[in-house]
N, C-alpha and C positions, 0 to 999 in steps of 0.2 A: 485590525486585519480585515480586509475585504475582497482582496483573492484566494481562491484556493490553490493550497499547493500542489504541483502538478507530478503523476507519475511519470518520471521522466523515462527508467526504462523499468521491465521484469523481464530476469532471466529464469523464472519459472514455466519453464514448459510443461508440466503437469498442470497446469492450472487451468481450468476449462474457458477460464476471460482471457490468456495471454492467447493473443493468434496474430504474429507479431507486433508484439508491446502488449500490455495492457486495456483490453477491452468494457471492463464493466465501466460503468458511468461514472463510478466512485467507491473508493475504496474504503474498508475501516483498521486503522492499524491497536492492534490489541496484544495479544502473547501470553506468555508466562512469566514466570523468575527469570526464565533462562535468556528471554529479551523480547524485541520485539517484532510483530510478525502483521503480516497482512491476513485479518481473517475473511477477508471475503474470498480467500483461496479457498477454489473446491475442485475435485477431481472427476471428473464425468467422464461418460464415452462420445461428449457433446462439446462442440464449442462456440462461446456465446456473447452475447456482450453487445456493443456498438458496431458499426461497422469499420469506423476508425479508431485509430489507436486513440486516445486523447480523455484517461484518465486521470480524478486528483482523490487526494484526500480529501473525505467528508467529515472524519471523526478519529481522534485518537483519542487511547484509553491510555495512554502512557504517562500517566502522571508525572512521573520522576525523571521524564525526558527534558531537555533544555529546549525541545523544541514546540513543547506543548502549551498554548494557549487559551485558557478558556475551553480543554478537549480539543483543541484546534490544532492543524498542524502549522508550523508557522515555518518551517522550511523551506529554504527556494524549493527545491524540488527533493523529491526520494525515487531511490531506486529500490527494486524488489529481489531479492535472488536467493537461489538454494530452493533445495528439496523443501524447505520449510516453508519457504515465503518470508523471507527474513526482510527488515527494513532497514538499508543500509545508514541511514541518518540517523540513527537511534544513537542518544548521547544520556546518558545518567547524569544528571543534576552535581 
């Protein structure tokens, strides 16, 4: 693998990097049990990031996903959404 997979959208609007789409530089998708989620969501009174949209996966922590390579995402792309930050590509092994 030698591209990064790209945020292709978030519909997280609490998220202080989404100022439409996804702002930070790279994202890390981590979670709980309950699945998986983008932890570089955070809530601010700020919004931040790049000045374009044009985030990717840097790091997954989801082992037990189909789409995990080496911690890598190996997805064409993810989407991000919900109050949580949820990662739509998430698939369990």
């Amino acid at each position: 693998m030698t591209d990064l997979t790209a945020v292709q959208a978030c519909s997280t609007t609490a998220c202080s990097y989404n100022n439409g789409g996804c702002t930070a530089a790279g994202i890390t998708v981590g979670g709980s049990e309950q699945g998986a989620s983008c932890t570089t969501f955070i809530t601010l009174d700020a919004r931040g990031g790049l000045p374009v949209a044009n985030s990717h996966v840097t790091a997954c922590q989801r082992l037990e996903c189909v789409h995990n390579t080496d911690l890598m995402c190996s997805a064409a792309a993810v989407s991000i959404q919900g109050d949580t930050a949820n990662c739509s590509s998430y698939e369990v092994r």
